[in-house]
N, C-alpha and C positions, 0 to 999 in steps of 0.2 A: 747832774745827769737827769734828763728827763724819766717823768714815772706819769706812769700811764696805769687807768684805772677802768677795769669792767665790770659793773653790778647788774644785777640780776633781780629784776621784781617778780611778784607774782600780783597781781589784782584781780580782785573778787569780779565777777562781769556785773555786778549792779551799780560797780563804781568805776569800772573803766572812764568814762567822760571827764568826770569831776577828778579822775588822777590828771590825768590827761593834760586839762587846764592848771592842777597845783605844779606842775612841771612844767610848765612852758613860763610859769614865774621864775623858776629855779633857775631854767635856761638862761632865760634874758639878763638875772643876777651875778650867773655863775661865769658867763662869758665875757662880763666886763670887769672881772677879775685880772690882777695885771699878769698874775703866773699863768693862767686860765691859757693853754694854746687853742682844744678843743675840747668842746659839750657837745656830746649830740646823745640823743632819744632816739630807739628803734624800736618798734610794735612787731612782734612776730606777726607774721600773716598767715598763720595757719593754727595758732593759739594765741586770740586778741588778748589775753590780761599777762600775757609773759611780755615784758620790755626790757630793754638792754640799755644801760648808761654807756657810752663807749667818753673816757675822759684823759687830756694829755696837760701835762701840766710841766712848767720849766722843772719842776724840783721838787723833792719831798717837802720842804717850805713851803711850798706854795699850793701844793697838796694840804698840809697842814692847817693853814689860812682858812682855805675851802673847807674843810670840816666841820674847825669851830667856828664859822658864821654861823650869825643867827638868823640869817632866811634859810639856810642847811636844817637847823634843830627846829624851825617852824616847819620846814617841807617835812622832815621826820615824823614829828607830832601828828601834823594833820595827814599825812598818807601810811599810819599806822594800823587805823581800823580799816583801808581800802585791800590792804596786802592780806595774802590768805598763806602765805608760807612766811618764813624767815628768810630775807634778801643773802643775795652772797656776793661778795665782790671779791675781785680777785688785783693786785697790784702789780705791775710790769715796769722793771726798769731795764733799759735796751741800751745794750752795748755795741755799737758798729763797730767790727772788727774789720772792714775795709780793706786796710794794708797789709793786712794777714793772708790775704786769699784772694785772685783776681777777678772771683764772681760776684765779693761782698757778702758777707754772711751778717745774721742778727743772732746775737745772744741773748736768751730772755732768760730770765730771773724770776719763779714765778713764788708768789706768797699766797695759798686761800685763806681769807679769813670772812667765815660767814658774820652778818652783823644782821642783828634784830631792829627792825624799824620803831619796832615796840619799847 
């Protein structure tokens, strides 16, 4: 079953930039991951240091994989002192119920668990 992954930063504004470019390493890592469906990075536009992970993955496996890499625990490290809150991510595993209903419905599955960059 696909799972799906939304976190949530906060960055200091003296370090927006320099997040900015440690994530666009993570991106180009993360995405040639073979469970890896999507990465993408969003910058709120109406509060620059709030960003959004938005992440789709074949499977908790491969979710898993992503975790413990070690450009994952480098990007952690290094974008530790840039975050001014505790990140929060939240995990999504989506059940198409389809044949059930002839408009297609989604069933989401929701888990929060905040995790410290720290």
């Amino acid at each position: 079953m696909k799972t799906k992954v939304v976190a949530r930063l906060f960055v200091k504004k003296e370090f927006i930039e320099s997040f900015k470019e440690l994530a666009a390493t993570i991106i180009e890592h993360t995405r040639k991951e073979t469970g890896c469906l999507l990465y993408s990075l969003f910058q709120d536009a109406s509060s620059p240091g709030e960003f959004l992970f938005y992440e789709e993955y074949v499977n908790q496996e491969a979710l898993d994989i992503h975790r413990n890499s070690e450009y994952l625990k480098h990007f952690r490290a290094k974008t530790g002192i840039c975050c001014r809150k505790t990140r929060s991510s939240r995990f999504f595993n989506y059940l198409v119920l389809a044949h059930q209903h002839p408009a297609a419905y989604t069933l989401v599955q929701l888990m929060h668990s905040p995790i410290s960059l720290r």
